[in-house]
Each structure stands twice: as structure tokens, then as C-alpha cells.
N, C-alpha and C positions, 0 to 999 in steps of 0.2 A: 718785616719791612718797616712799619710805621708803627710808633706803640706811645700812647698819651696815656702817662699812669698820673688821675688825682691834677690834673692840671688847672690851674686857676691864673687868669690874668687879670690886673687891675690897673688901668690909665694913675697916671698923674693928678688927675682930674677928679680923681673918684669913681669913673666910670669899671664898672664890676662887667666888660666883656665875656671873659669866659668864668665857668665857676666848678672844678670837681669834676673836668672831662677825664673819662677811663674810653679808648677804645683803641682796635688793636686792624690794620688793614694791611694784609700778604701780598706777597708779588705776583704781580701782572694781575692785580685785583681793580675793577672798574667801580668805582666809588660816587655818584652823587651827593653833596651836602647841599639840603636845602634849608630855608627858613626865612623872614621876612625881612625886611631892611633894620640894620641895628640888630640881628639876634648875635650879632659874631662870627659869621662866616668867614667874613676877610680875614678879623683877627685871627681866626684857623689857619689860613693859609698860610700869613706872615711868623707863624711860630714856625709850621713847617719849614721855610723858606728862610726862617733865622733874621729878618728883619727886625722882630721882635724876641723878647726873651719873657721866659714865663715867671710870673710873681710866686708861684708856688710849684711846685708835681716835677715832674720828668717827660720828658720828650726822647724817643730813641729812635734813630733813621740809620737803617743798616749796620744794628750795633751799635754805633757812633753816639755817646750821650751829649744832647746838644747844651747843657749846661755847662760842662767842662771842655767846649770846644773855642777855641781861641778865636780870636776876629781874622787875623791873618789867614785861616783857614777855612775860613769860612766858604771865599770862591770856591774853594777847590769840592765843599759839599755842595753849592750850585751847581759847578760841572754837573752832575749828575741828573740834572733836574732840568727839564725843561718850563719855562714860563709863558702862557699868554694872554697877555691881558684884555681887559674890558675897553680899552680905549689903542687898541695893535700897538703904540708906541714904535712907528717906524721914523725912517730917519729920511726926511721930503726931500735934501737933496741927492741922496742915492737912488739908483733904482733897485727891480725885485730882487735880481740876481747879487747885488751887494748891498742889500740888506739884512740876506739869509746868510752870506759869506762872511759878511760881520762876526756873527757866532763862533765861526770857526778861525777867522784870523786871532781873534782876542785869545782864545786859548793855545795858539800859537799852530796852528796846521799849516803844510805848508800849498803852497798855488797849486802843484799836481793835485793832491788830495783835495781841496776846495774846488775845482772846476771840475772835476767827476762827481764830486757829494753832491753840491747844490741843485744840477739841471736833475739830478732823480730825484732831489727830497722835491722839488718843482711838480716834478712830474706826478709823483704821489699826490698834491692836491691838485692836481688840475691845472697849472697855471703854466707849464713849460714855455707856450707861444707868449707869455706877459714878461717874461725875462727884462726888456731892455724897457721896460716901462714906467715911470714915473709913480711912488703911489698914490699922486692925486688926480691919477688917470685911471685909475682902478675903483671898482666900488666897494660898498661897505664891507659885501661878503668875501670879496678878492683881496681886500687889505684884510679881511682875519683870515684867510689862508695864507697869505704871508707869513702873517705872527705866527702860525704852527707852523707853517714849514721853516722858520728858522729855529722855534723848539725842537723838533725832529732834527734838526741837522745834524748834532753832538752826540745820536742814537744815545740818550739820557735815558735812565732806567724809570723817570718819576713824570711826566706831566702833568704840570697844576694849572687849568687853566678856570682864570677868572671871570665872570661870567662872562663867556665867549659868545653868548648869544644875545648878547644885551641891546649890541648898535646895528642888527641886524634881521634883517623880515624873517617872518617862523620858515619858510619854504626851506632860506637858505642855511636858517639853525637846524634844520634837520639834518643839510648834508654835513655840517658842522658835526653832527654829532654823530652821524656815522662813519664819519671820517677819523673823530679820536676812538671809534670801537673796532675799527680796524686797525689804526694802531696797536689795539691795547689788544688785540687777536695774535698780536706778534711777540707776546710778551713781558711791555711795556706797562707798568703802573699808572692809572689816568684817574684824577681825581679833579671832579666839575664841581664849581660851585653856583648855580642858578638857584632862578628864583621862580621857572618856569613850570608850574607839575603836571602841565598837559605832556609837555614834549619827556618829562621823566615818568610816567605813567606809560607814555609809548616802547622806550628802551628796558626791557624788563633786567634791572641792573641794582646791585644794592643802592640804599637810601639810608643816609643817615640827617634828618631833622634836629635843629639848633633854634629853639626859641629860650630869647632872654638869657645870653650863655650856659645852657646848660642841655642837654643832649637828651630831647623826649621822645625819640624813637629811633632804629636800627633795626631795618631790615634784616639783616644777617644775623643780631640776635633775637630775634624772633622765628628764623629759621632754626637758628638752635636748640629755642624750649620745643618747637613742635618738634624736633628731631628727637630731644630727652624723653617728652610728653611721651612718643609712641615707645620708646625703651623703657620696657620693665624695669623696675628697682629694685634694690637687694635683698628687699625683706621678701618682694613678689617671686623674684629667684631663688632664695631660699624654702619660700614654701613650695613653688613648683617641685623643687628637688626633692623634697620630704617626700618619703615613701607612706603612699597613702595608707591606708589600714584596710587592715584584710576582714574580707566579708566572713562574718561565722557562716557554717556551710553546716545547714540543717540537713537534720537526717532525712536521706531519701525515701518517698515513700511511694512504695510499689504500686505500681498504676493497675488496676482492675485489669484482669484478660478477658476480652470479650472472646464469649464462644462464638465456635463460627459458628454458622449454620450448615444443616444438615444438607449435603447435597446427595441430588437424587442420584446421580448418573455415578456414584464413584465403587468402584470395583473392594469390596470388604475384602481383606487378605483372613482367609481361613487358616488356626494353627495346627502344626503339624498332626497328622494323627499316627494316633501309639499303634502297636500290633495290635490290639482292637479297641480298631478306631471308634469313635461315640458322633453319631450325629449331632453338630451341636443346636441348640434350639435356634431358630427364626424370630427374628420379630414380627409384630403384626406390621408393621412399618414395610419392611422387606422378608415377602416370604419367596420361600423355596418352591420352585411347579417340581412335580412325581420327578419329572425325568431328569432335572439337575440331581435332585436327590439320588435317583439311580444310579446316576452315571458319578457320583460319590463313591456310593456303597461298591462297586463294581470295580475299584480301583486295586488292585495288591496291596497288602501291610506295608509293605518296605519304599511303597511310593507316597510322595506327599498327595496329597488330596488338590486336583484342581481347583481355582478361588468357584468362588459361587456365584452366578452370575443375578444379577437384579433385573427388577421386571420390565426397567427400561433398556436393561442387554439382554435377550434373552437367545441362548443357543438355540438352533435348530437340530431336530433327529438327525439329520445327515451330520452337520458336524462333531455332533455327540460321537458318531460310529466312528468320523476321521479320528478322532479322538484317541479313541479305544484301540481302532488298529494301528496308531502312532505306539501308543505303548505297549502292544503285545509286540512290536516288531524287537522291541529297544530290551526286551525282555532277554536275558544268558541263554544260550544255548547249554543245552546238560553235556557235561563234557565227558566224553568215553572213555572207560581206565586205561588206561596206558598199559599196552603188551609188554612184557616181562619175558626176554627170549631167556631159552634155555640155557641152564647152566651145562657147564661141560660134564662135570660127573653126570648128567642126565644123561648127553648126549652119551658117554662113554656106556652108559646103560642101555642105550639102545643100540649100542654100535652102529651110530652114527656118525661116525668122523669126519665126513664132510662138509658137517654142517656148524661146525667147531670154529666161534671166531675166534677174534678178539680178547672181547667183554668175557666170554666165555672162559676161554684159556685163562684169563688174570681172575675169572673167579674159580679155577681150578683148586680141589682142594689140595690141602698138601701131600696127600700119596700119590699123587698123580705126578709122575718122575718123566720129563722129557731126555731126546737122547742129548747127549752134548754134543756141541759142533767140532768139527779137527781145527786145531788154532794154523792157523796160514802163514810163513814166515815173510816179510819183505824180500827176500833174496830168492824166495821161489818163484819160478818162473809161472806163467801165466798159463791157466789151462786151456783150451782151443775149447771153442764152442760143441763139436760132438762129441766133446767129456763132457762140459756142461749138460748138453742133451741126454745123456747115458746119465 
């Protein structure tokens, strides 16, 4: 929007106004310049504003370099810019409404358009009922709503207003300046130059300070070292990225097994016993009573040996006996040979043919000659049941 590269201005006179101004302010950005009488504030403006021209550097306002910009041309970069000054500069025989309408005839609008613009930019500061009013019927802070609302009328991309709170009570510089930060909510670039830093202490809005021409602080760039400050730098991003080093990984080393302790209650699994089984020894820790031991010994080769119970489980004789008749139950049965009927040549040796099955007949030895049957043709007719009987 606005960009002062290296800018240096020097009077006629000798006087060194500005000296080596670099700064750079974006669109719809709300700007205070402050600093003491004589540091070159005004002088800022009037460069902005092309009134003056600069003894050194560059000025850029939308692109546009204002060194190479012609005089004839110059209005046509004012259009864009709204102005209000420290002393309103209205005009006593006009009233409000063709004061502010002023603005817009000069740059050639026509009556339709100028009598709908005026009573709203009006109405925006307040003044719509002051309309037909004289401005030496209005007071101080009513004649600097004027001066803005005739900057507002041209909807100008820039407002520079000079110190607009100058000729008027703090109360009513407040609504002054809440007035250009709603402007400037719309858009609008607003750039104050006071001297006041109670009331810019209150609008938390950049600050750029001008003693003795030459620019000793900025707001906004101080915003941007703490903004650098908190970002890492390249060397710091570099190392972060470096792949740290890897821990050497000492040999593990096997952590002691605690034994457990011996518990009383836990049931010893006894190993199988061979066909002749070995009683195995007891400890004095855990010994065996008679009757576990018996009821060991008493077990079959081919069964495993029940566990052995300890002195805090100890079987009772009855269970011992369930015990016993569990396993003789489970015990084979002895199985009975299997009868082997008679073969036929037996049977034929007893001349017993009745008793001749099967099994028999198939274990027939081979002199044993049956009669053969009469083969039956299909085309013989069927015999009657008392042949069959016969």
C-alpha cells in the first residue's frame, strides 16, 4: 500500500525534516505516528499526500512511484485519499450538507449521486439533524465530524488525518477515534498523526514514533522480531533434524532368580512307577504316615501311583478304601475265549447235518461235493406252491 524506501527530506532552509525513513504499511492497516512538535510528522504526511517531494529515497502509494508522477496527476492520486485536518478547513458560507457535497461535485458526481452519498456519510458520524446548519453553529467536535465526513464521502482507500484531536476535549477525541477505527473495520487505510499517547495507549493499534526525523520505534516491527525470536533458526532446525546417536546397548545381564519358597500345602507330583515300583525316599520336611505308603504299595504295576499327600492334606482310611474300590472297579474284565463252532467235516462225522451252517459249509473241506441245483430256464413256467411243498 504505502512503502518509504531510504527517504530523506531537507527544507531550503537547511532544516533536515526527515532523514533515512524505510517503512512499509498494508491495506486497511490502522497506523498512529506519533512524536513531539518538529520531529516531522506533518512532513510525513505531506510526502504522502505529494505536497512535498522527497530530497532523497522513494515513495510508493499503490504501486504508483511518486517521483515519477507528474503534477497534472497528482489530483487524480488525492482522489483516493481522504484528508482531515487539524484546523476542519470548512467553508462558513456553506452549510454541513454542502460542505461534504463539495468533495463530490469537485470530482464531478452528479446531484442524484451526491444527495443519497451525503445524508449517509452524515449519518455515519452523527450529524444527519445538522444538515442545514451553519458551521459556526456547530462546535469544535461537530465541525471535525464534518472534516471526516466529507473525507469519507469519495469512499477513498487512504485517510490521513492530521491531528484530528487537536482543537478538541479528550471526551470528544475519543469518539474521533473510534469513529476512524470503524472506518478503518471497513477496509479503509487510516493513518493519525497525534501527539496524544494517553488516547493511543488506549486503541491497541500499531505505533510508529518520529523524533528528530528519523523513525525510533515501530510497533509492528517489534511484533515481528518477537515473532522471528519465537521461530527456530536454521542451524537450530538443522540440528533438530540430525538423527541423534544411538545409545550402545550393553550386554544384558541376567537378573538373579529368586527361589521361591517352599510352600507347605502344595501337592508333590510323584514319577511314574516302573513294574517294580521303588518307594521313593521322603524328606524329613515332608514325610509319608504308614497308610499313604500302603495305599502306594497296593496300587497295580500298570497304574500310576496316586500323588502323596502331605501332612497338611492328609487322607482319611475311608477315602483311602474309596480309592481302592475306584480302581479295582476300572480294572478289564478277563475276557472268555471265543467259542469256535464246529466245522462241517466234524459235523459230517457225527452225522449231524442239522447243525451244518454257514461258516461251516464255507469251511467245508474240498471232498465234501454238494448236489448241484437244475438250472431253471426263463420260459419255464412257474411251479405251484404244492411242488414247491413236495
Amino acid at each position: 500500500m504505502i512503502d518509504f524506501e531510504n527517504v530523506s527530506k531537507t527544507y531550503p532552509n537547511g532544516t533536515n525534516a526527515l532523514h533515512n525513513v524505510s517503512l512499509h504499511i498494508d491495506k486497511a492497516e490502522f497506523v498512529f505516528i506519533v512524536g513531539a512538535s518538529g520531529a516531522g510528522k506533518s512532513t510525513f504526511l505531506k510526502l504522502i499526500m505529494r505536497e512535498e517531494t522527497p530530497t532523497s529515497g522513494e515513495i510508493t502509494i499503490n504501486g504508483n512511484k511518486l517521483s515519477k508522477l507528474k503534477k497534472r496527476h497528482v489530483p487524480y492520486l488525492r482522489r483516493h485519499m481522504g484528508i482531515v485536518f487539524q484546523d476542519f478547513r470548512l467553508i462558513d458560507k456553506m452549510n454541513v450538507f454542502d460542505n461534504v457535497a463539495f468533495a463530490m461535485r469537485a470530482v464531478g458526481e452528479n446531484t442524484a449521486t451526491v444527495k443519497k452519498r451525503v445524508p449517509y456519510v452524515l449519518d455515519l458520524v452523527g450529524l444527519k439533524d445538522k444538515m442545514k446548519c451553519k458551521p459556526s453553529e456547530l462546535s469544535g467536535g461537530e465541525q471535525q465530524r464534518v472534516s471526516l465526513a466529507r473525507a469519507l464521502v469519495n469512499n477513498p482507500e487512504i485517510i490521513v488525518a492530521d491531528e484530528p484531536t487537536g482543537n478538541i476535549d479528550p471526551e470528544l477525541s475519543h469518539e474521533i477515534i473510534e469513529l476512524l477505527t470503524r472506518i478503518n473495520s471497513m477496509g479503509t487505510t487510516v493513518l493519525v498523526v497525534t501527539h496524544e499517547h494517553e488516547l493511543v495507549r488506549e486503541f491497541n493499534q500499531r505505533v510508529i514514533t518520529i523524533d528528530k526525523g528519523e523513525v525510533i520505534s515501530d510497533s509492528a516491527t517489534m511484533q515481528r522480531v518477537y515473532a522471528d525470536a519465537e521461530k527456530p533458526d536454521s542451524d537450530t532446525l538443522i540440528d533438530s533434524a540430525a538423527p541423534a546417536e544411538l545409545p550402545v546397548e550393553e550386554p544384558a545381564t541376567e537378573a538373579p532368580v529368586a527361589e521361591a519358597p517352599a510352600a507347605e500345602n502344595v501337592l508333590p507330583v510323584t514319577p511314574k512307577v516302573s513294574a517294580e515300583p521303588e518307594t521313593e525316599e521322603l524328606t524329613d520336611s515332608v514325610a509319608a504316615k504308614p497308610e499313604e505308603i500302603a495305599a502306594v504299595e497296593a496300587l497295580p504295576a500298570a497304574e500310576e501311583p496316586q500323588e502323596v499327600l502331605t501332612d497338611a492334606v492328609a487322607a482319611t482310611p475311608e477315602e483311602i478304601a474309596a480309592i481302592e474300590a475306584l480302581i479295582q472297579a476300572e480294572q478289564p474284565l478277563e475276557e472268555k475265549p471265543k467259542e469256535v463252532p464246529p466245522s462241517a467235516e466234524e459235523l459230517i462225522a457225527d452225522n449231524n447235518f442239522d447243525e451244518i451252517t454257514f461258516d461251516s459249509a464255507y469251511n467245508a473241506p474240498e471232498s465234501f461235493e454238494t448236489e448241484a441245483l437244475p438250472v431253471v430256464s426263463k420260459d419255464a413256467e412257474p411251479q405251484t406252491a404244492a411242488a414247491d411243498r413236495e
